[in-house]
C-alpha positions in Angstrom: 48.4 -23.9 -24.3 45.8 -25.2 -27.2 44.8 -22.1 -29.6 41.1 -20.8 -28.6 38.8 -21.7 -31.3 36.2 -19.6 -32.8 32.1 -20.0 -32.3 29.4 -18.3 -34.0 26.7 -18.1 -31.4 22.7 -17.1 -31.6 22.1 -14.0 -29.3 18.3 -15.2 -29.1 17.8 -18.6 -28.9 22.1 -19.9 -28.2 22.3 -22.2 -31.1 25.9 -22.6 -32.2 26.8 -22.2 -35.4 29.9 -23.4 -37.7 30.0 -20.4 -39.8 28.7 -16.5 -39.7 25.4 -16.2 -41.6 22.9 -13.5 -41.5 19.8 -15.8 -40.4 19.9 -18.1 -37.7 17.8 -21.5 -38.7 17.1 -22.5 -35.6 14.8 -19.5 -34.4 14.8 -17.5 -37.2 16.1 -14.6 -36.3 18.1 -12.0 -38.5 21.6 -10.3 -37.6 21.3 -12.3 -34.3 24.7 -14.4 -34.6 27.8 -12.7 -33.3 31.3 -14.2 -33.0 32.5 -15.6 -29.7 36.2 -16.6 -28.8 35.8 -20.7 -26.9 38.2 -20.9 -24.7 39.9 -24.5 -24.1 39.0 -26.5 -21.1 41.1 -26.0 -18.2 43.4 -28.6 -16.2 40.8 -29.5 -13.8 37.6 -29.5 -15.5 36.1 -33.1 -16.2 37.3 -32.8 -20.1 40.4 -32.8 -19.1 41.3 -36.0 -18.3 38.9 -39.3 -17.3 38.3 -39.3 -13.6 36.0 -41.7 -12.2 33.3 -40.2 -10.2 32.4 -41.1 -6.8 28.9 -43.0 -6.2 25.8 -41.7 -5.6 23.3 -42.2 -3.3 20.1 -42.9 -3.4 16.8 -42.5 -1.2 12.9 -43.4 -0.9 10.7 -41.4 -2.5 8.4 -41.5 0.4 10.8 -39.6 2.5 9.1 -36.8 4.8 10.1 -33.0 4.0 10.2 -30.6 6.5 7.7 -27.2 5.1 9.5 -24.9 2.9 10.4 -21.8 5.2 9.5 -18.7 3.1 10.7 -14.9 3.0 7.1 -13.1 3.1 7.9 -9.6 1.8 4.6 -8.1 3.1 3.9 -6.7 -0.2 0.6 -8.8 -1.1 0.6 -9.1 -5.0 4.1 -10.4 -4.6 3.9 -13.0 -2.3 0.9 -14.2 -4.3 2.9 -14.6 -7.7 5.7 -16.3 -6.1 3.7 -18.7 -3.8 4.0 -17.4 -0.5 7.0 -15.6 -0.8 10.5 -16.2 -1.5 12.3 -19.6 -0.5 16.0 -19.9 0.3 18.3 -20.8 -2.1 16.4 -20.2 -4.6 16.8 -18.3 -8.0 14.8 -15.6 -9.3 14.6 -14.2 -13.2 12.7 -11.0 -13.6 12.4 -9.6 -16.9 10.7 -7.1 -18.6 10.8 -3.6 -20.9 13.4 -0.8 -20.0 11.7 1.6 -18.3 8.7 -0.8 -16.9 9.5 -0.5 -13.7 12.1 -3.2 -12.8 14.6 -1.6 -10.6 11.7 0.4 -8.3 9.4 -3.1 -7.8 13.0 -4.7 -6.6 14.1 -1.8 -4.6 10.6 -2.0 -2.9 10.9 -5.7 -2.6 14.3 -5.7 -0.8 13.7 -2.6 1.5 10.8 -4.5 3.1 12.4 -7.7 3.6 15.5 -5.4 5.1 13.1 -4.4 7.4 12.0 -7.9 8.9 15.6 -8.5 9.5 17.1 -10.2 6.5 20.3 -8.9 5.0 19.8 -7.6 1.8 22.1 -6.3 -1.0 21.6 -4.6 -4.0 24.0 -4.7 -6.6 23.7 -2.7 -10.0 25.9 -2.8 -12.8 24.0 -0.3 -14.6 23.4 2.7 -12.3 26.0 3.9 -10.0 25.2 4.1 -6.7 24.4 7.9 -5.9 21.4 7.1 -9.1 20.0 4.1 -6.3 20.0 6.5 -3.6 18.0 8.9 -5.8 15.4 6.3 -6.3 15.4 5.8 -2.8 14.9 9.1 -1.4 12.2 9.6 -4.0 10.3 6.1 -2.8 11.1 7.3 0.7 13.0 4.6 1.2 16.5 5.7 2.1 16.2 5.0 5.9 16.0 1.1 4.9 19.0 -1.0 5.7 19.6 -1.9 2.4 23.6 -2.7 1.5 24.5 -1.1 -1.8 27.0 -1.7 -4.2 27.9 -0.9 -8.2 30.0 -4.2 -9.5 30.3 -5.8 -13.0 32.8 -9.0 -12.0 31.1 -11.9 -11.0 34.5 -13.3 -9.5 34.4 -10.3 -7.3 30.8 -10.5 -6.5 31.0 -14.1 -5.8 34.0 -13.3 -3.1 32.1 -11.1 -1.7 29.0 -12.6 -1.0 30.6 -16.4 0.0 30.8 -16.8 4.0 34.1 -17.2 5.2 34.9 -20.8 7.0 33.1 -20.8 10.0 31.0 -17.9 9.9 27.5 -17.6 8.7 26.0 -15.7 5.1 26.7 -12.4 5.1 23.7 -11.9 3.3 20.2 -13.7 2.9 18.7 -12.1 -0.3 20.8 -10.9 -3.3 19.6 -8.5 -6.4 22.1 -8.6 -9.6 20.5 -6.2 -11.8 21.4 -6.8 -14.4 22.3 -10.1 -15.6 23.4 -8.4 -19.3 26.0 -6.2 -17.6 28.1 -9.2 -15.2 30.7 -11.0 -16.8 33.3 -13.6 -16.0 36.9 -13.0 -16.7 37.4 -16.4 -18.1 35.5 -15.6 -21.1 36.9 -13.9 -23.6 33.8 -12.2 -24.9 31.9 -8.9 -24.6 29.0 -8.7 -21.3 25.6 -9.3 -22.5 27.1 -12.3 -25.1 25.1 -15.8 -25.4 28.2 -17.1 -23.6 28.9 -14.6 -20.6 25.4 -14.2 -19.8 25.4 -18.5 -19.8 28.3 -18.5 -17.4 27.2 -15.5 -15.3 24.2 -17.1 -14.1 25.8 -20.5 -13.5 28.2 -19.3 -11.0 25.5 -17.3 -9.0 23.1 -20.5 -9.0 25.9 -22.4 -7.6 26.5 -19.4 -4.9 22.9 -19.6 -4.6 22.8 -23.3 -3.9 25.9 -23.9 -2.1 25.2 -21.4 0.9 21.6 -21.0 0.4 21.8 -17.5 -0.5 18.2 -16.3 -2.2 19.4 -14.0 -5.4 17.0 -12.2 -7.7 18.2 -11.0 -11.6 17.1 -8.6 -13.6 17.0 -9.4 -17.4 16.9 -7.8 -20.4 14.2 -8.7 -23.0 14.3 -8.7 -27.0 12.0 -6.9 -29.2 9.8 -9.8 -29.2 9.1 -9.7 -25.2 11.6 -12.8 -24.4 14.3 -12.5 -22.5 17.3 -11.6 -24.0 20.0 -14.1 -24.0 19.6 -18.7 -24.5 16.3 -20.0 -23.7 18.4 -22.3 -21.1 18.8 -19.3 -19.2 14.9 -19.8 -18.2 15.6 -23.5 -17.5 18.7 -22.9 -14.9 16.8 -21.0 -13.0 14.0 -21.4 -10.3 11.2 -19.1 -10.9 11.0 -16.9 -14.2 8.6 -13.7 -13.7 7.9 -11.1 -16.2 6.6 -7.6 -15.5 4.7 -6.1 -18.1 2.7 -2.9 -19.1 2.1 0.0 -21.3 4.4 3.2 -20.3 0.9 4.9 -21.4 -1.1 3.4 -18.4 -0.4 3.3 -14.9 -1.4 -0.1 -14.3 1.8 -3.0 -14.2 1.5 -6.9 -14.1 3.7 -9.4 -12.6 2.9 -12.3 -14.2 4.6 -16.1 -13.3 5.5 -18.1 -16.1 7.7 -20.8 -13.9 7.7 -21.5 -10.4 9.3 -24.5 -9.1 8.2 -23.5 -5.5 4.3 -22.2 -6.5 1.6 -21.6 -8.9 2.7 -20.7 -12.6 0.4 -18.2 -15.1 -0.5 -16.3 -11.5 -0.6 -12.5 -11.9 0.1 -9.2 -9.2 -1.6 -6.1 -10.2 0.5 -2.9 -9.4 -0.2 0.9 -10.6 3.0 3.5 -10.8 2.6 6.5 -9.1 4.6 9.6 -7.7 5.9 7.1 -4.7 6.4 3.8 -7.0 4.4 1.0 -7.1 1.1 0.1 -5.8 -1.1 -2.8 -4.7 -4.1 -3.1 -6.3 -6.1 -5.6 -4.7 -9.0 -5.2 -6.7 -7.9 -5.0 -10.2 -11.5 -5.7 -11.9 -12.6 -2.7 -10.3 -9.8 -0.3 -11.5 -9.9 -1.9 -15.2 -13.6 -0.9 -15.6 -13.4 1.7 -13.8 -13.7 4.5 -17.1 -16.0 2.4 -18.6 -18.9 3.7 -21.3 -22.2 2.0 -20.7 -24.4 1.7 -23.6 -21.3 2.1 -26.3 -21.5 0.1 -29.2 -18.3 -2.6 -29.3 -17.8 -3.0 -26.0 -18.2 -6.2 -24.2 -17.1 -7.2 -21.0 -14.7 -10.3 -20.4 -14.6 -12.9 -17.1 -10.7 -13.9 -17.9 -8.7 -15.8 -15.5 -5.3 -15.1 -15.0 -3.6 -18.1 -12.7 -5.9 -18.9 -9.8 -7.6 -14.9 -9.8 -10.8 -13.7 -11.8 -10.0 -10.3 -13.7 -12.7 -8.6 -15.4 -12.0 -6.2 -18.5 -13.4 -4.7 -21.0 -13.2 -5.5 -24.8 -13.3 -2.2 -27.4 -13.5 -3.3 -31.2 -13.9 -0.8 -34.2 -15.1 -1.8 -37.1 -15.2 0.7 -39.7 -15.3 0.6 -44.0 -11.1 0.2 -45.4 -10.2 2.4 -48.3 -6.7 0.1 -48.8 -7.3 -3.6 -51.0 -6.4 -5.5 -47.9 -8.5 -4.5 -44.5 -6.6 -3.8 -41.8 -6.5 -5.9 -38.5 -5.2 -3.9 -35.8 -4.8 -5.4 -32.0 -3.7 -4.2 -28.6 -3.8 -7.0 -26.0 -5.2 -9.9 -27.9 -3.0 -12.7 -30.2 -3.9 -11.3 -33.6 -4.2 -15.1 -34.9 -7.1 -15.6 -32.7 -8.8 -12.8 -34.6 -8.1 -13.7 -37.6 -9.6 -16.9 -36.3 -12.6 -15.3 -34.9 -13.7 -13.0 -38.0 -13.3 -16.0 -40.1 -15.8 -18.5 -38.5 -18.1 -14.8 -37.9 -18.1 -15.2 -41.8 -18.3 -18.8 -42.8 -20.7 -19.8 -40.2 -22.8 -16.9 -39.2 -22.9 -15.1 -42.6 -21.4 -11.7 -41.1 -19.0 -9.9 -43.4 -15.9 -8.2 -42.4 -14.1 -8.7 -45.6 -14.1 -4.7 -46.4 -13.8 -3.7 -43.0 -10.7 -2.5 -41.0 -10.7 -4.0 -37.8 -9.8 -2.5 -34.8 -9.3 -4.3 -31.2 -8.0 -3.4 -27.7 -8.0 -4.8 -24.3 -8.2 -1.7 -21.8 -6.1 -0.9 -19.1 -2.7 -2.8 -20.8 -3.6 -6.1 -20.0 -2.8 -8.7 -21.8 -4.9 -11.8 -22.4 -4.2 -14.9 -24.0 -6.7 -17.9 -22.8 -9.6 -18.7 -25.7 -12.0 -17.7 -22.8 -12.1 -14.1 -24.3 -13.2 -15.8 -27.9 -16.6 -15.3 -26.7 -16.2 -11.6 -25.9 -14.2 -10.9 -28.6 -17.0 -11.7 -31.6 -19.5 -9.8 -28.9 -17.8 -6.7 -29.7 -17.4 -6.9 -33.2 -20.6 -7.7 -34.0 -21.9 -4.7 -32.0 -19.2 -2.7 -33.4 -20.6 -3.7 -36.9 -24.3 -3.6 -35.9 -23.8 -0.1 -33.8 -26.3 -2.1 -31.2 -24.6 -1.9 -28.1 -24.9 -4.7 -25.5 -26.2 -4.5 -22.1 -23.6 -3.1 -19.5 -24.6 -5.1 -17.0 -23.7 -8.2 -18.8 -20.4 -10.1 -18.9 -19.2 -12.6 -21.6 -16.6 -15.9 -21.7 -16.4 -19.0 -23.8 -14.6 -20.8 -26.6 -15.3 -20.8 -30.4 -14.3 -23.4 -32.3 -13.9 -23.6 -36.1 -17.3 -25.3 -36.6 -19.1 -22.6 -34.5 -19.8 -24.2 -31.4 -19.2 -22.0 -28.2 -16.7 -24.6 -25.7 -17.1 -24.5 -21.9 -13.9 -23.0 -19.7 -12.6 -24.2 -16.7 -13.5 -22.6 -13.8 -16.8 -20.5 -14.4 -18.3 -20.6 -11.2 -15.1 -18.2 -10.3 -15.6 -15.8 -13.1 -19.2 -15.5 -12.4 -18.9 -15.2 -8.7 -16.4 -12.1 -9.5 -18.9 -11.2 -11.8 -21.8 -10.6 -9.2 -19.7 -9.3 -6.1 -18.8 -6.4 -8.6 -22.8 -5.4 -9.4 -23.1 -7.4 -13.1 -26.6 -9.0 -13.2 -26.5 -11.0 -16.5 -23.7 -13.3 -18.0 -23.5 -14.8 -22.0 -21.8 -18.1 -21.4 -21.6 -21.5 -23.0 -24.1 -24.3 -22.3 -22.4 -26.5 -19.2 -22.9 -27.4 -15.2 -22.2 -23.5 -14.3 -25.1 -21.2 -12.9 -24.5 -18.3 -11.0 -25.1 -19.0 -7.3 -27.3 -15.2 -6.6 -29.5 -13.2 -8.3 -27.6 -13.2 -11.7 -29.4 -14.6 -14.8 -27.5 -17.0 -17.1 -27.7 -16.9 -21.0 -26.2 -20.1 -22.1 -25.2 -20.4 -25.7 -24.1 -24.1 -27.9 -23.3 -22.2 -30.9 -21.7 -19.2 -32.2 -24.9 -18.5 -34.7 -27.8 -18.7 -31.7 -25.7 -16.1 -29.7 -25.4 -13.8 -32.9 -29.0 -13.6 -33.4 -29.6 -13.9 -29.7 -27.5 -10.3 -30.0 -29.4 -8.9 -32.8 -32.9 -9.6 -31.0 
């Protein structure tokens, strides 16, 4: 039997290494690279010995397909970020923070499709199984025909969930949770390893595809908000969702960011309460819902988030710094785009915020990243610097550039017919084909410096 050989492998991005070193060069990261034993190939793998394939066969692409069948859930923000609802076979990565609110979302998720007769199992490798039904009784969930079961061995979760010959899937929908905790025992490596984790969710895709078996994983994410483990892990899979939020605020986003079967970038709205998660159908209402009028930088922002409108507001603080560098604080917003902003405020509108601490949120724990909010963003500073306030029945979007002239966005006609259902009657938005279809008036800037002095009157 050949001796294992030795592999130094990236716990962030999977990159192997010849040698142990402190910093990995191909992401960057520090202390990431941990040892990992590589086992030899076995007998009948195809390294063993040359074999020659059998031929494959190929079709027209204008072949018909029949519609794919979906698992509609009933729960409405989810079937919307995953296209309809779930489709069998496929492969599910959910990530997010510990404590966001993984485990109850799934145990929701599963408990309603158990009750529109699909067979459902929930298997956790990090709670035991009296701590599930805890969370159940307290959702009021424990009268759901949910199959539970505590397991770390994929080998044995594999047997367990493959049909015998001549019978049909035990089970339609599978929940691993989580992925970090499975491991395979012909690795010789710690769970939660580059290499385990790798191997873990390659044998429950091939379960997955082999007896159409739909399976949903949790993952763990990294400090930086990616999930934990190789970046292939996002590429084997079919649809790779992250749900976010601040443990401060009630208020919790699903947000696609792959979806083989469906829209990517599309959001679901949920808010955490006594009996778990929420719909919110309405989310523009609920984010400007403990809104100041009159307040000086405050601005409100038509964003998009996939194919939904979402209005929120924008808070900026601008106030004198006592340190030699200012201070650029942000909550919500890429802080690069700030910089960005404050820097064409000062070379091409002549407003200085060079000894000023900056200060910006987004309320209610969203998160937004499209250059739509540029617009909004230098509204509330500049107000926040004036102390003029702008009008609260007013909503901003559009896109600086670095010579100062205010882009259109795509879709505004959306964002201003949101706009109007929810009561705003003016809108500050770049020069283009959009117009508000009611009673709204329009404000249409080319420039960055007419809308500054269009603001100070």
């Amino acid at each position: 039997m050949a001796k294992p050989k030795l592999s130094f492998a990236c716990q962030n991005c999977g990159a192997v290494h010849n040698k142990w070193s402190g910093h990995c060069d191909a992401c960057g990261g520090w202390n990431t690279i941990t040892e990992e034993i590589q086992a030899s190939a076995p007998a009948n793998t195809l390294k063993a010995k040359p074999v020659r394939g059998n031929v494959v066969e190929f079709v027209d692409l204008k072949g018909q397909n029949a519609p794919l069948p979906r698992a509609s859930s009933g729960i409405g923000e989810w079937d919307r970020v995953t296209g309809g609802g779930l489709v069998p076979g496929s492969v599910t990565l959910i990530g997010g923070d510990p404590g966001i609110g993984k485990s109850t979302l799934l145990l929701q998720l599963v408990a309603a499709l158990a009750h529109k007769n699909l067979n459902c199992a929930y298997i956790s490798g990090e709670e035991a199984i009296d701590q599930v039904r805890l969370r159940a009784r307290r959702l009021g969930l424990e009268q759901s025909p949910v199959h539970l079961a505590a397991a770390t061995s994929v080998r044995d979760i594999v047997a367990t969930l493959e049909p015998q010959k001549g019978q049909k899937n035990p089970y339609d929908l599978v929940v691993i949770d989580s992925i970090q905790t499975m491991f395979v025992d012909l690795i010789e490596s710690a769970p939660g390893t580059v290499g385990q984790v790798r191997a873990a969710t390659s044998e429950l895709i091939r379960l997955a595809k082999t007896h159409n078996i739909t399976v949903l994983i949790v993952g763990h994410v990294t400090k930086e908000g990616t999930i934990a483990g190789p970046r292939v892990l996002e590429h084997m899979v079919d649809t790779v969702l992250y749900f976010e939020g601040d443990r401060g605020h009630q208020f919790r986003i699903l947000r696609g960011v792959k979806n083989r079967f469906g829209p990517t970038d599309e959001i679901g709205v949920f808010e955490m309460g006594g009996k778990g998660l929420a719909e919110v159908p309405n989310p523009s209402a609920l984010f400007l819902a403990e809104r100041r009028e009159r307040i000086s930088g405050s601005a409100v922002l038509a964003a998009l988030e996939g194919t939904r409108p979402v209005l929120v507001e924008v808070q900026a603080l601008v106030a004198p710094t006592t340190y030699s560098a200012p201070k650029r604080a942000v909550v919500g917003y890429d802080s690069n785009r700030l910089s960005m902003i404050l820097a064409v405020l000062e070379a091409r509108c002549g407003i200085m915020f060079s000894g000023q601490d900056v200060y910006l949120n987004i309320a209610g724990g969203l998160k937004i990243a499209e250059p739509a909010a540029d617009l909004a963003v230098a509204a509330a500073l500049c107000s926040a610097l004036s102390g003029v306030a702008i009008a609260g029945d007013a909503i901003i979007f559009g896109e600086i550039g670095l010579s100062g002239e205010i882009r259109p966005v795509p879709q505004p006609d959306l964002r201003l017919k949101e706009a109007e259902k929810l009561g705003f009657k003016s809108a500050f938005i770049p020069q283009g084909k959009a117009k508000p279809a009611g009673a709204m008036q329009a404000h249409t800037f080319s420039t960055l410096d007419d809308f500054v002095r269009f603001l100070r009157g």
